[in-house]
C-alpha angles and dihedrals in degrees: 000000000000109000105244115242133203113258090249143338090260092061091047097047078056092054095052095042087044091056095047089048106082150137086289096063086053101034103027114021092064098050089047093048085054097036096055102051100298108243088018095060085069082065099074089027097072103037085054089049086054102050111017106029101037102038084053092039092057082046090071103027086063106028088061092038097049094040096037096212124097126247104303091036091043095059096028082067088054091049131327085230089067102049092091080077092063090047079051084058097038101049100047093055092043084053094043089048091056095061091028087072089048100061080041083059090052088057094050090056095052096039084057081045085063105063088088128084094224100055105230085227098045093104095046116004095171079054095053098040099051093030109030110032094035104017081204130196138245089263144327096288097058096068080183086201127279128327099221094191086054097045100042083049094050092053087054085056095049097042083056089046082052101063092033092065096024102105095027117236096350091070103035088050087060093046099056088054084076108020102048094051089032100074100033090058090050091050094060087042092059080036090056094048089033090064097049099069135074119282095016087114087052091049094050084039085062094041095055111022102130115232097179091183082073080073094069093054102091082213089073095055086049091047100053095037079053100056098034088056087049108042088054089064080237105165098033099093079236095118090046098058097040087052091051089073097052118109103262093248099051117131107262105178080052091049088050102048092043105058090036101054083037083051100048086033082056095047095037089058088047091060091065091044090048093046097035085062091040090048091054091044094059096050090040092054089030097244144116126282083230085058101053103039124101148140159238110015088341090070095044105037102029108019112036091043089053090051095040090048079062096056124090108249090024101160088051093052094040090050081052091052097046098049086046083053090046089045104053090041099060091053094058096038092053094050089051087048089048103050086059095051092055095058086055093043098053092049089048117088097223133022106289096160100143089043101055093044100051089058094050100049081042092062099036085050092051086040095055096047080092087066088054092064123096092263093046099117087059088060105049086052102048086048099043090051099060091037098057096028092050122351097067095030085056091044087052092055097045084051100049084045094062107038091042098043104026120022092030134254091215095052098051090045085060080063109046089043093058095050090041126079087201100068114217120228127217090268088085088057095060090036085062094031091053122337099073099031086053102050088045085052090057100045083056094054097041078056104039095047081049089053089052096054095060147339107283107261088343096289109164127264094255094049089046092050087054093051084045086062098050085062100031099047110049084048092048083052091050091048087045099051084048091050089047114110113245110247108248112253106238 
């Protein structure tokens, strides 16, 4: 059957930059920004988008656009031993998926929380966050039951992530239309009401202040090599399949370039959002910038409630933040969803889209119920932590090591030179033969050498050893499936 195709280049370009534009480039790009030596961390940051994020970003771009299949298929056509690589892919971005919907359960209750002039966390955001919204437990080993707020509101989330991957990319190409400008509208609202009030100079003072002796700390360069690999959903097997449905000739080194400067554009403004509320937090309470920042779940649950509750008109602004939050999420879960669906959809003999996605909602929604315990915050943690630590950097050097040393980097830079109108040099070959794979390596090993120092925030052995398989079984099943004979052709 005929391969399906997005409607035009402009509404896939909306679907890549939609899926690298998530929660991190909200909740973890500006602290990091502030932590590593504010306007030098750009510094690293954008070395690392130029010759780590972009030269991976054009691999799968067009690995999935020349060989038409996604991941599992993509690398199954180069050899059928390598298509465990793909299931690597595959795998990491299903499980991320699972606890993904549940922080974007988390929005939608407190979006509902915001329809109230007096904000229910306005007195102790940190209390209603932990005790209200997850109720959550003394640690991961007390589930403490089932959180029903959470799960009902998980199955509203799934049932969105449903209808926007329903009918592949026909439907997810009418949905960015909406979800990739949405947010990004929302965000310079709350900017433009962020930098009239006091402090908001002092916030984006904090945010950008150079401090070019940071450069000299190896922690900075990992760091940003670290959030620029992630942010570009690089590892997923996303980019892959949304570039499966691309036309064969479309310019792949434009594609690239275009969703990852509109990724970092977009982080980079949400840093001043993020700080000119911050900023406005610490005069109105009388502290310090360096004692109201955060991050992860901490910046956008806890602290930028509490900053939005002090603000005049607080309920119509929070209702703003947590649709931006909603937003941004549902463009990055979909394409997770979707780049499963399309490993099932290239194997399935007619169109069984709906099908296909219903199942595998079904399951992710079934999956996640354990985020909607009482220690489901503990879990999401310990799992997100091996998976994006581990499971997708080792994916992206599995990935650079085939296409580099076996298919050919050259080769497939032949092809991508002759679809592109900006011609790439050899320098992408040996970006793809040593320089990323390399870097990546050394990420690994920073990590690894860290895990074996202690148990990662003092989760016990047996929750450790179950973070550990996340990472260690989808790879024995890849080096299985490589060690596997091939079946002799009658």
């Amino acid at each position: 059957m005929a391969r399906a195709r997005w409607s035009s280049r402009r509404i896939f370009l909306f679907a890549a930059i939609g899926s690298a534009v998530g929660l991190g480039n909200v909740w973890r790009f500006p602290y990091l920004t502030y932590k590593f030596g504010g306007g030098a961390f750009l510094v690293p940051y954008l070395i690392a988008l130029f010759f780590l994020g972009i030269p991976l970003l054009i691999l799968e771009f067009s690995l999935g656009q020349k060989l038409q299949k996604g991941a599992v298929g993509a690398f199954t056509t180069i050899d059928s031993k390598f298509r465990g690589i793909g299931f690597c892919a595959i795998f990491s971005g299903f499980i991320v998926v699972i606890y993904y919907a549940a922080v974007m359960a988390w929005s939608l209750v407190f979006f509902l929380n915001s329809f109230t002039t007096t904000l229910p966390w306005s007195k102790d955001a940190k209390g209603f966050f932990f005790n209200d919204v997850l109720q959550i437990s003394d640690g991961i080993g007390t589930m403490g039951g089932i959180n029903w707020r959470l799960f009902f509101a998980l199955l509203a989330v799934w049932v969105m992530i449903y209808f926007s991957v329903w009918k592949g990319v026909k439907s997810v190409g009418q949905i960015v239309k909406v979800t990739m400008p949405l947010p990004i509208l929302l965000l310079f609202i709350i900017f433009l009401r962020g930098i009239t009030l006091d402090g908001a100079m002092l916030g984006i003072y904090h945010y950008l202040t150079p401090d070019f002796s940071a450069l000299l700390n190896t922690e900075i360069w990992l760091a940003a090599a670290s959030q620029i690999f992630f942010t570009l959903s690089l590892g997923f097997g996303i980019m892959i399949a949304y570039a499966s449905y691309n036309e064969e000739g479309q310019d792949i080194t434009g594609d690239a370039l275009i969703t990852s400067l509109a990724n970092s554009a977009i982080s980079l403004f949400a840093g001043f959002v993020v700080f000119s509320i911050l900023g406005y937090m610490a005069t109105a309470t009388g502290v310090g910038v360096e004692d109201v920042v955060a991050s992860g779940p901490g910046l956008a649950f806890v602290v930028f409630p509490q900053a939005l509750s002090l603000m005049p008109g607080a309920w119509f602004f929070a209702i703003l933040f947590f649709v931006t939050l909603l937003s941004l999420g549902i463009d990055s879960a979909f394409s997770l969803v979707e780049a499963v669906n399309t490993v099932f959809a290239d194997k399935a003999k007619k169109p069984m889209l709906k099908q296909i996605s219903f199942c595998v909602c079904s399951v992710c929604f079934f999956l996640g119920i354990l985020f909607t315990t009482r220690a489901g915050l503990y879990w999401l943690d310990l799992i997100d932590h091996f998976i994006t630590s581990f499971g997708l950097v080792l994916v992206g050097i599995f990935e650079c090591l085939v296409i580099g040393w076996v298919y050919g980097a050259d080769r497939l830079r032949e092809y991508i030179n002759h679809v592109s109108h900006r011609k790439l040099g050899k320098w992408w070959s040996h970006a793809i033969r040593w320089f990323i794979p390399g870097v990546l390596g050394i990420l690994v090993a920073v990590q690894f050498v860290t895990e074996i120092k202690g148990n990662y925030e003092g989760y016990p052995d047996w929750a450790i050893g179950i973070g550990w398989a996340t990472v260690i079984l989808p790879v024995m099943i890849a080096v299985g499936l490589a060690l596997k004979p091939k079946e002799a052709k009658a």
